[in-house]
Each structure stands twice: as C-alpha cells, then as structure tokens.
LOKE-473213 format. One line per 2 residues: number of its first residue (from 1); their letters; for each residue x, y, z negated of N, C-alpha, C. Coordinates in steps of 0.02 Angstrom, whole numbers. Example, Ala and Ser with C-alpha at 12.3 -4.5 7.8 and 13.67 -1.06 7.14 Angstrom:
1> as> 660,-284,-390,615,-225,-390,660,-165,-390 ~ 642,-112,-354,684,-53,-357,645,2,-394
***
This chain:
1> xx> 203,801,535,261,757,525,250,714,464 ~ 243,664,468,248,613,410,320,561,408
3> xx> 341,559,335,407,524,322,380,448,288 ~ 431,418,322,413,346,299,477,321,259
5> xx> 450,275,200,509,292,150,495,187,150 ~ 545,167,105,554,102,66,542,105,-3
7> xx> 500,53,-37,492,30,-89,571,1,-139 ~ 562,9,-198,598,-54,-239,607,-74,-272
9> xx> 648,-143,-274,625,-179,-325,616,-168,-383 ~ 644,-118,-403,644,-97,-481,596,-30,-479
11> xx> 545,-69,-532,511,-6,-544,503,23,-634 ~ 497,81,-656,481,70,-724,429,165,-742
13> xx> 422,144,-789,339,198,-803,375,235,-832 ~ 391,292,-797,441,375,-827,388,413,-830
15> xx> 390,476,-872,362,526,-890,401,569,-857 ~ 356,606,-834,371,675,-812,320,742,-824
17> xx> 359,791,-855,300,844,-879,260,869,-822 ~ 280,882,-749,266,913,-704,241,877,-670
19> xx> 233,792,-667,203,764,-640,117,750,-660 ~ 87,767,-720,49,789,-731,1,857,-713
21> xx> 17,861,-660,-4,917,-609,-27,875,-541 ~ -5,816,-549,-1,793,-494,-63,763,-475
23> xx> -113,768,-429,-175,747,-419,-163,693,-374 ~ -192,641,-391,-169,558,-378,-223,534,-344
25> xx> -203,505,-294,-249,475,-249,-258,381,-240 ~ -314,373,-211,-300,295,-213,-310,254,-123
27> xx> -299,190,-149,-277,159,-91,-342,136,-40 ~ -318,159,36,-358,157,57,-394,94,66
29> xx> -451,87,63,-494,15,59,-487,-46,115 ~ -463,-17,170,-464,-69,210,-389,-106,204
31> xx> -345,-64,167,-268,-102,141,-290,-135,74 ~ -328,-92,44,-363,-121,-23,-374,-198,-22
33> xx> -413,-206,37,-432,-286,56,-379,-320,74 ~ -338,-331,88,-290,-355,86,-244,-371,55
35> xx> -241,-287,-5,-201,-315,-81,-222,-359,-115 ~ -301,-352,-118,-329,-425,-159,-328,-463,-127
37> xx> -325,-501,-84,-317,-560,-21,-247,-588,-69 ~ -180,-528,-60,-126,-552,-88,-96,-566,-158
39> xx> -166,-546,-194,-175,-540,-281,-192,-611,-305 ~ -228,-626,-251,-277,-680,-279,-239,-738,-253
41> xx> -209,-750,-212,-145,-784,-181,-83,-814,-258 ~ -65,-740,-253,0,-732,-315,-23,-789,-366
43> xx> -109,-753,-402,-136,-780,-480,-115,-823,-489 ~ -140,-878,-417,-132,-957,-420,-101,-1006,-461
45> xx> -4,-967,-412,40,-1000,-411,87,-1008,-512 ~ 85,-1054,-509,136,-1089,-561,192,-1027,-582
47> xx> 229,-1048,-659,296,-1018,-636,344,-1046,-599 ~ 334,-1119,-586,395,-1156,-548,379,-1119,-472
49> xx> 317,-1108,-450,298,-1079,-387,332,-1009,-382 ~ 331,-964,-433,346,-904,-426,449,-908,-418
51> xx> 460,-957,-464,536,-947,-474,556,-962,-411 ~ 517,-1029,-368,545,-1044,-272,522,-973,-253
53> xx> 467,-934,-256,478,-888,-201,523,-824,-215 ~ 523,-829,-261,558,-763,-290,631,-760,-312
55> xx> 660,-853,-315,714,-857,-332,725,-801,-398 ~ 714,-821,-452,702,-794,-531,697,-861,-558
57> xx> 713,-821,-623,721,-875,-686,711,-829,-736 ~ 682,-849,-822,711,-822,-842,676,-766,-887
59> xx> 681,-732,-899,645,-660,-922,595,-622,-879 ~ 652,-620,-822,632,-597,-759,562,-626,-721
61> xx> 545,-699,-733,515,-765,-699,457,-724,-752 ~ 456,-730,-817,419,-740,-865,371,-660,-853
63> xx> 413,-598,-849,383,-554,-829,347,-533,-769 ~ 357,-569,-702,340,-561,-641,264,-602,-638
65> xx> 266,-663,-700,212,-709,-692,145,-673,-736 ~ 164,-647,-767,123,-599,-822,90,-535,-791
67> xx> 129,-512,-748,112,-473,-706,49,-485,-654 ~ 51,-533,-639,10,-587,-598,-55,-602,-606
69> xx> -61,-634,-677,-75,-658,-724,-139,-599,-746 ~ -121,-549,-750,-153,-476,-778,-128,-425,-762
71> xx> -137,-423,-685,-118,-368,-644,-141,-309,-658 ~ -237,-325,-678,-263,-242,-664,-257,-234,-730
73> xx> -245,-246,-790,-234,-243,-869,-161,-178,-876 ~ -132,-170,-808,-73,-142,-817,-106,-93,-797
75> xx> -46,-42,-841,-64,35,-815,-47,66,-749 ~ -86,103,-709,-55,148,-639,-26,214,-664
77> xx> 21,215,-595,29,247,-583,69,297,-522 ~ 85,348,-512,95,362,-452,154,338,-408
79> xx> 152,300,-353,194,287,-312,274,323,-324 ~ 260,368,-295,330,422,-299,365,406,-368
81> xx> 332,386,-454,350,397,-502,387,339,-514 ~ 345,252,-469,340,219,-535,405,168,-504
83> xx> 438,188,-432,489,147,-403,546,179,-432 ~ 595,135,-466,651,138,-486,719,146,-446
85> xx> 719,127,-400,793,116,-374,815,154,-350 ~ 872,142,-317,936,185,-312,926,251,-258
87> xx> 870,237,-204,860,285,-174,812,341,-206 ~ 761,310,-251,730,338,-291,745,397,-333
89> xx> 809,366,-371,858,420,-427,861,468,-401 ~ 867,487,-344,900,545,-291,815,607,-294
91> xx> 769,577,-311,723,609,-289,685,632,-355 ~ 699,720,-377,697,752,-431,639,775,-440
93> xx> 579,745,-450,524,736,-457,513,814,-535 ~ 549,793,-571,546,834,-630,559,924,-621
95> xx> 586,927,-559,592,1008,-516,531,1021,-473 ~ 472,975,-484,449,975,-416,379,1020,-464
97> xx> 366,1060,-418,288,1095,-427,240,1073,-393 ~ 185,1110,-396,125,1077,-357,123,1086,-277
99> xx> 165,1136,-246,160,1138,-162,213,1066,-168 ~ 246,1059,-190,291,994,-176,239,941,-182
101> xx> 216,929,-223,170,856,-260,126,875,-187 ~ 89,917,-170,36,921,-119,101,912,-50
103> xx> 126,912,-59,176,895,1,183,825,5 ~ 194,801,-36,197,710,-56,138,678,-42
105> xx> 91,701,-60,20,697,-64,5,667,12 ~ 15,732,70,-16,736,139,57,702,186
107> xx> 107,683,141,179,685,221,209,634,197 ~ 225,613,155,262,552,120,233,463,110
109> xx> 243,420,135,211,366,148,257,311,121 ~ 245,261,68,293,213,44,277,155,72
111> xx> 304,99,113,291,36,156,302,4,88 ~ 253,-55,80,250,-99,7,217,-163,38
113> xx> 254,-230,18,233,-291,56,172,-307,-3 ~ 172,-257,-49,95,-270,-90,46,-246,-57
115> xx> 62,-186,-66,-6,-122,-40,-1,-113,32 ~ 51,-137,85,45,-126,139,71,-59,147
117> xx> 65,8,128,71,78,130,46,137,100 ~ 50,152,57,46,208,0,61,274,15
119> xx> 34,319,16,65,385,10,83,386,-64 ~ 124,434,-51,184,442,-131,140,455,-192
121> xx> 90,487,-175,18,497,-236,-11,448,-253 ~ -14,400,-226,-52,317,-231,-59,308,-285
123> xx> -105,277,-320,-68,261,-391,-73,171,-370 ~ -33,163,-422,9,71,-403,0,37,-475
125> xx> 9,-19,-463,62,-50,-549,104,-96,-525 ~ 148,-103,-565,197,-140,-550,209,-202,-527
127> xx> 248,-238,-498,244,-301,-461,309,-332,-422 ~ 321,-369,-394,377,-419,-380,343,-450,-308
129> xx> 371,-405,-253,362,-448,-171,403,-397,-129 ~ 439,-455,-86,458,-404,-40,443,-447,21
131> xx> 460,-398,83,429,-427,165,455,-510,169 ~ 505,-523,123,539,-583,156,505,-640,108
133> xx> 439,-630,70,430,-681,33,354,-687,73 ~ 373,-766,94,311,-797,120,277,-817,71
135> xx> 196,-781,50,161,-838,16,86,-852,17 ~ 79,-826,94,18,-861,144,50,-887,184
137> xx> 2,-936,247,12,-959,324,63,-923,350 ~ 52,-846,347,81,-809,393,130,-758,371
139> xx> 164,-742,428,213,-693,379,183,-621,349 ~ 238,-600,304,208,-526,274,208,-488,354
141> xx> 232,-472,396,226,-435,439,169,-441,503 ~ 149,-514,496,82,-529,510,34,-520,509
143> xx> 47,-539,423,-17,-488,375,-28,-422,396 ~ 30,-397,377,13,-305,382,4,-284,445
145> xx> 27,-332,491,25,-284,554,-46,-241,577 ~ -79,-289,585,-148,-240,606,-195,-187,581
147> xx> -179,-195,502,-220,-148,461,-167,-79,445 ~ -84,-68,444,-56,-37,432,-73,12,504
149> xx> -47,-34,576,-66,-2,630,-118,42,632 ~ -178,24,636,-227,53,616,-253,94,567
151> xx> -230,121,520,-212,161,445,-192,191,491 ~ -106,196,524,-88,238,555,-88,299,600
153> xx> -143,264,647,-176,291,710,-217,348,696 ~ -225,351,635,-247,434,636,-205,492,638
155> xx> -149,459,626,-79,513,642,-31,501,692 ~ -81,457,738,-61,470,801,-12,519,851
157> xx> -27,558,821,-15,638,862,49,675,823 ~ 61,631,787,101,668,724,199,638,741
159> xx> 256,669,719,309,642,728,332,588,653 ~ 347,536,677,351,487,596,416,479,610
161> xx> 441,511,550,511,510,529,529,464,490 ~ 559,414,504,555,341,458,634,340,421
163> xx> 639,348,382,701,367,330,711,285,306 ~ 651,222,304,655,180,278,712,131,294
165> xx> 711,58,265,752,16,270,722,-32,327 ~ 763,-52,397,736,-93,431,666,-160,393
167> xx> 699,-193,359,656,-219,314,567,-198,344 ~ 583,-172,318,512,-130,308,494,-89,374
169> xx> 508,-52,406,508,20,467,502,-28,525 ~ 534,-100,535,522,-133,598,449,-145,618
171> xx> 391,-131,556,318,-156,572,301,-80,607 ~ 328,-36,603,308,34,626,302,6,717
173> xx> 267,16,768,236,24,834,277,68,869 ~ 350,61,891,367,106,945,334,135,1005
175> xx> 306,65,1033,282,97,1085,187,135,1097 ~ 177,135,1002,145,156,1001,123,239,972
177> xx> 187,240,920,187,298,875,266,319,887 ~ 278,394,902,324,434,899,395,455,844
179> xx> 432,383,853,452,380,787,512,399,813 ~ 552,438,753,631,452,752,679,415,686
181> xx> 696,370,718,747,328,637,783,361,639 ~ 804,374,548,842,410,535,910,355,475
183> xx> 979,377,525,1015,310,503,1079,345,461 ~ 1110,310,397,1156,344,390,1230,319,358
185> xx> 1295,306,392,1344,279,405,1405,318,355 ~ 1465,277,351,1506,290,313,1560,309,324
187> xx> 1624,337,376,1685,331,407,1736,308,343 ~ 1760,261,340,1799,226,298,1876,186,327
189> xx> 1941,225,312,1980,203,346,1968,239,411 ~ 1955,264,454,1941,298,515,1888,242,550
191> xx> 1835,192,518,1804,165,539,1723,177,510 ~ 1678,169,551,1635,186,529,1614,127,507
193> xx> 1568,122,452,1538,67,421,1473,86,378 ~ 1416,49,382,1349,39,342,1360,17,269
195> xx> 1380,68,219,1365,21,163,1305,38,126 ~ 1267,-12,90,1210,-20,84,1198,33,35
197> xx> 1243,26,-21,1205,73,-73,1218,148,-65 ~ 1277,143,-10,1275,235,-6,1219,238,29
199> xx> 1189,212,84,1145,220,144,1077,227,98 ~ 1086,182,35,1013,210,2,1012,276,-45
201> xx> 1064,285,-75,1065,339,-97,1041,418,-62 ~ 1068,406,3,1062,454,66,975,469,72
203> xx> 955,407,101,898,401,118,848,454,57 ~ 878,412,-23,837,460,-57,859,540,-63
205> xx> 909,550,-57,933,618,-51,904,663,4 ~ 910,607,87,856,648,140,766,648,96
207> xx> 742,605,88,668,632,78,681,665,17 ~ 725,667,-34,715,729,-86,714,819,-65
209> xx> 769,832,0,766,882,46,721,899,85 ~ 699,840,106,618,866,152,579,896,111
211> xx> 553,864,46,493,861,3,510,937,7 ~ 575,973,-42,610,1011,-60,573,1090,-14
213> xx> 589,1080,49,593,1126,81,524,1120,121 ~ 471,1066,116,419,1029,154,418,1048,210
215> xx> 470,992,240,504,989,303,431,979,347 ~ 433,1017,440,390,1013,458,416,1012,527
217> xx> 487,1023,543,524,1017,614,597,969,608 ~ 607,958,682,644,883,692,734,949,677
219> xx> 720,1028,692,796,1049,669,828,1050,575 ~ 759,1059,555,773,1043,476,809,972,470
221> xx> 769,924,510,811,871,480,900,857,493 ~ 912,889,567,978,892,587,1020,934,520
223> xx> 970,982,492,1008,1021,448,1026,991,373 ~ 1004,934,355,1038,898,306,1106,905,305
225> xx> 1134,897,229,1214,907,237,1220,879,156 ~ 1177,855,107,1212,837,64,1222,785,51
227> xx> 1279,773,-7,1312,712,-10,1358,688,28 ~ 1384,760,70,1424,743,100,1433,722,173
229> xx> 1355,719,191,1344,688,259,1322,747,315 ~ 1345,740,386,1313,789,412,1302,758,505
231> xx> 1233,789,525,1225,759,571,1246,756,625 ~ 1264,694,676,1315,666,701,1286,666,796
233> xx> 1277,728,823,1255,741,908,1277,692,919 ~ 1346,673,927,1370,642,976,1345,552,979
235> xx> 1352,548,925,1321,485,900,1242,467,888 ~ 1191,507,906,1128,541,886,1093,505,980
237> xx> 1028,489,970,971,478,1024,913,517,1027 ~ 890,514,1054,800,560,1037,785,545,988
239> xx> 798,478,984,750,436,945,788,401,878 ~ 861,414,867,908,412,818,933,442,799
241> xx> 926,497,742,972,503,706,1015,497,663 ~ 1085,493,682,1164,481,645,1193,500,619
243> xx> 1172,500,539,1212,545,495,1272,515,458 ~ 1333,567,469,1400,524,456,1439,550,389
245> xx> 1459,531,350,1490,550,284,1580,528,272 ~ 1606,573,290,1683,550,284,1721,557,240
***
C-alpha cells in the first residue's frame, strides 16, 4: 500500500531530535532529469518574470529569486520535515521512531511540481512552484506525466491510497493503477460542505494515523475517527472514500 500525499507552499528547516535517525534517501534519477530541465528553466527568468508567474512581490519575489539563483548552495533536507503547511502540522514527526521513519521511507510519496514525486525521506531544498505555474511549452502535468507514470509502475500491484489534493492526484493513472481517493467533507448547518482548510488539516491527520499504526489494509483506513471525522458507507465507492465531520 503506498499513500500519496500533497506538497506546500510553505516550507521551513525544523529540527527534530528523532529525525536524526532518519536514513534519507535521494531522488530518483530519471525524475532527477527533469528537476534540472526545470532548474535551469527557473535560473533564467528575471524578477519581473518570476513576480508574472508566481504573482509575488516583495520579500517574498526577492526570496523565491535567490532561491533560483543558488538552488544547490541551499541546505537539504527531508521531504516529510521540510513542508510547512497546514496539513503538515498534523503530522508529529517528533513521536516518530525508526519503524515509523522506515515506514515513510517505503509507503509515503509527496507529488511536487519540482521533483515530480518524493518519498517522504527524499531529501529536497526549498522552492516556489506549483502544478498551475506554466514555465515551459507545456504544462506541469505534461511534463510529469510520463516519467511519474513510469516511477510508478513498479508498484503496480500495490493499492495507492491518494490522501492528496486534486491539484496534484489528477496526474495519478486510474485506469492504470489501483487507486482509492480518500475525500473529506464538513456537515455544516445540516449541509454538507468542502472546506479547504479543514479538508487539509484531515488529510494531514489521515497520513499522520497511517504512518502511526503503518497502515497496510483498506479496514484501517475506514477506521480513522479523529478530529472528529468518521467514515461515511453510505456516501463511500470502491474507489471513494467519505469521511464526514459534524
């Protein structure tokens, strides 16, 4: 079973004592070729170039271009550590021992319109792109499509539990790989509704529970329940699950 997670935008370099246990792996070479394809792309561009694609100004503009600028000058580090955001917070890295980290290691996969796809051990550095910023011919999902596919296909055989954000999880191959989206909704007013930042919070709360327990069957995941949410049969497909929080 491998889980497919979302990147984001905010990333920053935390310490963790226990993550120093953590044996770090790197990116596989044939995505490799492609990050520099998209490195060498970035260098190019201006800051007036970076502020149109990135819509930035600013501090923000000034740091993203620097980044660019002297990408490999920055320090790595591990995937799982170095993404900041809100689904992220949820995921207590600082409880985690080494069957967990080796759990991250072999089952956990981060979709990145840099790197194309990371397992959570990856080591990274920091950076500014997401799927919706064109800055080749073709789109980011263009790009990635064939080399992620193919990365993939060795886990062919495997169930991919995609926890991620459409964004990102739409390049995943239905009709090629065995995927179950996993979706999660709000009842508000007696209506149900998607709001974004609970749905990310969730997301990181489900892969903090997998890691947790190193989920390896499709009833563990029905058995989620925190934060309030619990999973929703009636509302539920083979191939969806509907977790509802009231």
């Amino acid at each position: 079973m491998k889980l497919f997670f979302s990147p984001s935008k905010g990333m920053k370099y935390k310490t963790f004592q226990n993550l120093k246990q953590f044996q770090s792996t790197s990116q596989n070479e044939n995505l490799k070729i492609k990050t520099n394809e998209l490195l060498g792309a970035l260098k190019v561009f201006s800051k007036d170039d970076l502020s149109k694609i990135f819509k930035i100004k600013g501090s923000l503009l000034e740091e993203t271009y620097n980044q660019y600028q002297f990408y490999y000058e920055q320090e790595e580090r591990e995937a799982i550590s170095l993404y900041d955001g809100v689904s992220f917070k949820q995921i207590d890295l600082e409880s985690f021992s080494n069957s967990e980290f080796d759990y991250i290691k072999n089952n956990v996969l981060i979709f990145s319109a840099l790197y194309g796809i990371n397992f959570g051990s990856n080591l990274i550095r920091p950076y500014r792109l997401d799927m919706t910023n064109k800055i080749l011919e073709v789109s980011p999902y263009s790009f990635w499509n064939e080399v992620i596919e193919n990365f993939l296909l060795t886990y062919k055989n495997e169930i991919f539990i995609n926890i991620a954000s459409k964004e990102f999880s739409k390049i995943l191959n239905r009709k090629i790989f065995n995927v179950i989206d996993i979706e999660f909704r709000q009842i508000v007013d007696e209506k149900v509704k998607n709001i974004s930042t609970e749905a990310k919070k969730a997301r990181g709360a489900m892969l903090n529970y997998l890691i947790e327990i190193k989920g390896n069957n499709i009833s563990q995941i029905k058995s989620f329940n925190r934060l309030g949410y619990q999973f929703s049969e009636e509302d539920s497909t083979e191939n969806e699950f509907i977790f509802l929080k009231k």
